[in-house]
C-alpha positions as CSV (number, residue, x, y, z in Angstrom):
1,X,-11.0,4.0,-14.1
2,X,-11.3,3.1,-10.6
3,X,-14.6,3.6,-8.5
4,X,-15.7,2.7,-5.4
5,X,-19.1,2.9,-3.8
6,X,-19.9,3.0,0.4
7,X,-18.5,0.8,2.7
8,X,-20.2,-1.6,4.4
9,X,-22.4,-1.0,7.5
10,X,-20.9,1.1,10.2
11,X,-20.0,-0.6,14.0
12,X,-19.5,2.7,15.8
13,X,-18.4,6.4,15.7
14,X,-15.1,7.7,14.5
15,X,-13.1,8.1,17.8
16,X,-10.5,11.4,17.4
17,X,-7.2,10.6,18.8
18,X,-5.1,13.8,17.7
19,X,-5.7,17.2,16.5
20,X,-2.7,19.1,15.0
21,X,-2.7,23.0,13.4
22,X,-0.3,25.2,11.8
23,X,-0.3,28.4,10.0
24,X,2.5,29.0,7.0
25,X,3.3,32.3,7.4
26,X,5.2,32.4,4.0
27,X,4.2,32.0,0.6
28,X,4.6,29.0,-1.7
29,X,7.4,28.5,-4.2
30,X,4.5,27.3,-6.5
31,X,2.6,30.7,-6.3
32,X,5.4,31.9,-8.9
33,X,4.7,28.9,-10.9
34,X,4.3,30.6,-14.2
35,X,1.5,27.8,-15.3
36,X,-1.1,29.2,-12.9
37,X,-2.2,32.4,-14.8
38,X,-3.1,30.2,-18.0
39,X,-4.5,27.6,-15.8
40,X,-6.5,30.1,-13.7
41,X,-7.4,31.9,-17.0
42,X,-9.3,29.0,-18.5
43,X,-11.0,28.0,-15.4
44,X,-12.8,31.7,-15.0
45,X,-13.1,32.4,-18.5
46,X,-16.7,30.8,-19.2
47,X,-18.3,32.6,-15.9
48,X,-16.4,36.2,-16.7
49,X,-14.1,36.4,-13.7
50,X,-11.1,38.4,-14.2
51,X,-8.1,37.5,-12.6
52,X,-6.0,39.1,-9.9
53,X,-2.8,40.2,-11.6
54,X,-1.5,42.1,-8.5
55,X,-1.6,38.7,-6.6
56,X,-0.3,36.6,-9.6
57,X,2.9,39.2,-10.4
58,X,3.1,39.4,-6.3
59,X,3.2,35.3,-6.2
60,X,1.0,34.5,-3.3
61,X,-1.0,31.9,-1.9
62,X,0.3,28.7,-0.7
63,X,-0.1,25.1,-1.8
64,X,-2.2,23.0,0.2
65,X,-0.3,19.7,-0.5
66,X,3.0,21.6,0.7
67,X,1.1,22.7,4.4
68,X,-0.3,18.6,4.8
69,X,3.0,17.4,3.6
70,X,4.8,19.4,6.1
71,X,2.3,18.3,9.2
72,X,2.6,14.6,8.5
73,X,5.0,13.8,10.9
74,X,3.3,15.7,13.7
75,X,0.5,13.5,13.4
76,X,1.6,10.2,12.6
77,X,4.7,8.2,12.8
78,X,6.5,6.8,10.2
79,X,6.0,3.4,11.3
80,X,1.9,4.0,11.8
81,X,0.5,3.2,8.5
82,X,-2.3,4.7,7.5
83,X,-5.6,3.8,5.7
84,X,-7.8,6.5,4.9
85,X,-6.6,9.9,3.9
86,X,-9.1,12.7,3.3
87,X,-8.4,16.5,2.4
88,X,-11.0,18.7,2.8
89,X,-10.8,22.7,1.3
90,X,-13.2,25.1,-0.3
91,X,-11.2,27.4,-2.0
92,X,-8.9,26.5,-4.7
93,X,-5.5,25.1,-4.3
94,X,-2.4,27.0,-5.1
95,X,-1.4,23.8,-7.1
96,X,-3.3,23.4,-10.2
97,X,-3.8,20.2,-11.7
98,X,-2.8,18.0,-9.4
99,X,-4.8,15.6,-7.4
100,X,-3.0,16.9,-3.7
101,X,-4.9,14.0,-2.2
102,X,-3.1,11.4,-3.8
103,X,0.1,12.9,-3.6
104,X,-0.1,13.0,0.0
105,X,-1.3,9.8,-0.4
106,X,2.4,9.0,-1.7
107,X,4.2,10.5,1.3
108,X,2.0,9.0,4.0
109,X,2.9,5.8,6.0
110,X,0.6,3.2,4.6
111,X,-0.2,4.8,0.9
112,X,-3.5,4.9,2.2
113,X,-6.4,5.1,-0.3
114,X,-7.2,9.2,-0.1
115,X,-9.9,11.5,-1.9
116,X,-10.6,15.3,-1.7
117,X,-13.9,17.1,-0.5
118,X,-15.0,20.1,-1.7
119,X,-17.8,22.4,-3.4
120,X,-19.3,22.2,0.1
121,X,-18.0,25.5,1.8
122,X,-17.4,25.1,5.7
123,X,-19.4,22.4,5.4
124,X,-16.3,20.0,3.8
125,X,-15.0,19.0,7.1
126,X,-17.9,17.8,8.2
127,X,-18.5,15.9,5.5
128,X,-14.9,14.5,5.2
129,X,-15.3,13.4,9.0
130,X,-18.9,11.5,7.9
131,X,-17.5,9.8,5.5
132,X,-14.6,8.9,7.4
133,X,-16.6,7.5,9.9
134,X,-18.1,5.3,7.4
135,X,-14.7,3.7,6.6
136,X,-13.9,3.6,9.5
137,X,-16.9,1.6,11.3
138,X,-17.2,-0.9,8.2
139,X,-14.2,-2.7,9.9
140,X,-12.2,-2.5,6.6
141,X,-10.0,0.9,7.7
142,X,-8.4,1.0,11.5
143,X,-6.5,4.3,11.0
144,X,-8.0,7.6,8.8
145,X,-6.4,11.4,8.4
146,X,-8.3,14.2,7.5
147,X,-6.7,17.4,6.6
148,X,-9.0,20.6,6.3
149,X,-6.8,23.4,4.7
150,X,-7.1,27.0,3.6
151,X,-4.9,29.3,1.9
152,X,-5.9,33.3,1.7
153,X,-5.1,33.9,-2.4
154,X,-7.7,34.3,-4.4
155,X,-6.4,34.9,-7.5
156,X,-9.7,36.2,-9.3
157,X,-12.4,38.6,-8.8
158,X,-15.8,37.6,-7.0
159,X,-19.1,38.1,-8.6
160,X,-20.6,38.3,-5.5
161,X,-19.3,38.3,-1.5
162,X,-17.7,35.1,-0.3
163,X,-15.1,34.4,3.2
164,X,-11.8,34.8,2.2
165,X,-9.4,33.8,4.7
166,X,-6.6,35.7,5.8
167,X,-3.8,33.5,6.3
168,X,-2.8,30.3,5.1
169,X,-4.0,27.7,7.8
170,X,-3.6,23.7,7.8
171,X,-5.8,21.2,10.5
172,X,-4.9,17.5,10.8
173,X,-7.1,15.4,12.2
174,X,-5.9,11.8,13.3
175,X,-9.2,9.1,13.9
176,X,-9.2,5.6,14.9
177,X,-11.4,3.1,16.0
178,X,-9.9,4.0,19.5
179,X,-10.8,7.0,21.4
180,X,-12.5,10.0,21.8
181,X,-15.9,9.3,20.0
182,X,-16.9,11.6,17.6
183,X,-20.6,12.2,16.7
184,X,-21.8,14.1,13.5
185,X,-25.0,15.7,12.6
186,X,-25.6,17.5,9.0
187,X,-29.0,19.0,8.6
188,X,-29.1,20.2,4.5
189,X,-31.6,22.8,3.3
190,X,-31.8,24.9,6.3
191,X,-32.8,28.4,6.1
192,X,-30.9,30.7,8.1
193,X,-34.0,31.9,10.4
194,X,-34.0,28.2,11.2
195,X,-30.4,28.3,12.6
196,X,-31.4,29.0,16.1
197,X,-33.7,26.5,17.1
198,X,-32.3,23.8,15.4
199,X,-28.9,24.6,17.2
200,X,-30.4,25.1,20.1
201,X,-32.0,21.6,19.4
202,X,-29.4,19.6,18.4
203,X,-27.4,20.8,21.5
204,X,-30.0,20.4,24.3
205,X,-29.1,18.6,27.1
206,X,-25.2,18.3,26.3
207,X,-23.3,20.2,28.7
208,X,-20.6,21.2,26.4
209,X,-18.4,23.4,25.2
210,X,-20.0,24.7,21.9
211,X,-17.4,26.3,19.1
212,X,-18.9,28.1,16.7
213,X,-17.6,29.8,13.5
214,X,-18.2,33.2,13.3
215,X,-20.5,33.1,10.6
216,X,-23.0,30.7,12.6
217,X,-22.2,32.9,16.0
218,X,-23.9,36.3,14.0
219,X,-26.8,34.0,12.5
220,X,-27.4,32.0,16.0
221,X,-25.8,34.8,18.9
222,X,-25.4,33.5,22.4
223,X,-25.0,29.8,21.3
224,X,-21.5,29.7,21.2
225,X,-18.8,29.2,24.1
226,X,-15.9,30.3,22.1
227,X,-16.4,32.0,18.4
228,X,-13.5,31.1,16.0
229,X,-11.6,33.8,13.9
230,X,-13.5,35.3,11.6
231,X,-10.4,35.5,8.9
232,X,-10.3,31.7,9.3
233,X,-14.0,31.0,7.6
234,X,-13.0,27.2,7.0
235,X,-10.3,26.3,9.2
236,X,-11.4,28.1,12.4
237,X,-13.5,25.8,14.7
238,X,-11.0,22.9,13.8
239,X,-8.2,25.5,15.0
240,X,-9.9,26.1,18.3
241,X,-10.1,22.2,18.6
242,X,-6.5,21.8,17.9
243,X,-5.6,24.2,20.5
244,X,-7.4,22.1,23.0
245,X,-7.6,23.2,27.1
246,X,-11.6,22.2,27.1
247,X,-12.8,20.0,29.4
248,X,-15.4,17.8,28.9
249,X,-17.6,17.7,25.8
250,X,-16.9,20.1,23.2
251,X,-19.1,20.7,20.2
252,X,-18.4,22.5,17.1
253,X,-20.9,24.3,15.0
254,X,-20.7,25.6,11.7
255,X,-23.3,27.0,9.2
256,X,-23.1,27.5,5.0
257,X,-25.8,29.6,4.1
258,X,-24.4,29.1,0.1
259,X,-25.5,25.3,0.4
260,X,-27.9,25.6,3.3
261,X,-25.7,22.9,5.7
262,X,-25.9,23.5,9.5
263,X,-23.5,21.0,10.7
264,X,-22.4,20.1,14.2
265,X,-20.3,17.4,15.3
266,X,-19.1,16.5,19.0
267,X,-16.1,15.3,20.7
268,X,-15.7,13.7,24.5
269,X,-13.4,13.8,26.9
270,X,-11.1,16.1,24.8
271,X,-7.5,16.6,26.2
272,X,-5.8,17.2,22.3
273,X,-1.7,18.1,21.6
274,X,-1.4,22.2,21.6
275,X,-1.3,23.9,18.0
276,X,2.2,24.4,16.4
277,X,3.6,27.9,16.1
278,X,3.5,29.9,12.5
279,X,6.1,28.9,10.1
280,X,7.9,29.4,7.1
């Protein structure tokens, strides 16, 4: 089995050089896949979570290898190889059994080394960009992807409240060790009555744009310059990036109560590629 530990000690930030998003307005061939109810089925059957027969007959949901395959070639060329390639979700994928992020891994210029993050909520992003910083600034990786993705199937029943989104949504994120610097902040084991003023810390004296997830707008009100769509709970802020048409420093903000994470991470000078209408 392969492992590999930290890379070495950092030289700078990750520097964002193109933000891309998509929604898939249909569902995924794989949703029919008659392998996901017995799959699904023994993953919820030691916390006693029935599953969502309506949704499974239905086939919904999409696969999130399928939206990051299909956004490749809007963020990188096919003569750009690639080093680092980092998928970030926190629900589950549509395609069960699979490790997406070395498929993609497999269609990507370069056959970059590539990992997953999750089990962090919103806070998966942020953590996929830290790391991908790290890589990054040890001088062994020039070129890094990261993919945040969401898809709105859940194909079981909650024991208790959690976001759900409401439309299958894909973010690609390309970073290099050229341009826009990017500077991350995760704070863990924050209380939401803390929210405020350590927000309203981290962000004084940056004149920015701050865009804030809808979640960390209700815990922390008047903070926020823009407030992403509630119905995308993990995709959102990066959305709002994507779209681009800020000027000057923008921050995004984001807060998971379920692990405690306030996170924040900041981008200069941003003058990002317009988001790509819905598809199939």
């Amino acid at each position: 089995m392969f492992t590999s530990g930290a890379p070495g000690a950092t030289t700078g930030p990750a520097r964002l050089v193109a933000a891309h998003a998509r929604v898939f307005a249909e569902t995924s061939p794989t949703a029919l896949d008659p392998a996901l109810r017995p799959f699904l089925a023994d993953l919820v059957r030691p916390y006693g979570n029935a599953l969502r027969e309506d949704l499974l007959t239905e086939g919904v949901g999409h696969s999130f290898g399928e939206m990051a395959e299909a956004m490749l070639p809007s963020i990188v060329g096919p003569d750009e190889p690639v080093d680092l390639l980092v998928l970030a979700f926190a629900m589950h994928d549509l395609r069960l059994g699979r490790a997406t992020a070395c498929y993609l891994s497999d269609q990507c210029p370069g056959r970059p080394m590539a990992f997953a993050v999750c089990d962090q909520g919103s806070g998966a992003a942020f953590t996929a960009l830290r790391l991908t910083e790290a890589y990054l600034g040890s001088g062994e990786c020039s070129r890094a992807l990261v993919f945040v993705v969401e898809q709105s199937a859940l194909h079981y029943e909650l024991h208790e409240p959690a976001p759900v989104p409401n439309r299958h949504t894909a973010v690609a994120l390309r970073l290099e060790r050229e341009g826009r610097p990017v500077g991350l902040r995760q704070r863990t084991g924050v209380d939401a009555y803390r929210v405020p003023g350590l927000l309203r810390a981290d962000l004084s004296g940056i004149d920015a744009t701050v865009i804030a997830s809808a979640r960390l707008a209700e815990v922390a009100p008047g903070v926020a310059s823009v407030v992403a769509e509630p119905g995308q709970p993990y995709t959102g802020i990066w959305w709002e990036l994507a779209q681009g048409g800020h000027e000057g420093p923008v921050v995004l903000a984001d807060y998971e109560p379920a692990h405690g994470l306030l996170c924040t991470s900041t981008v200069d000078h941003l003058a990002l590629a317009q988001t790509v209408p819905a598809v199939a």
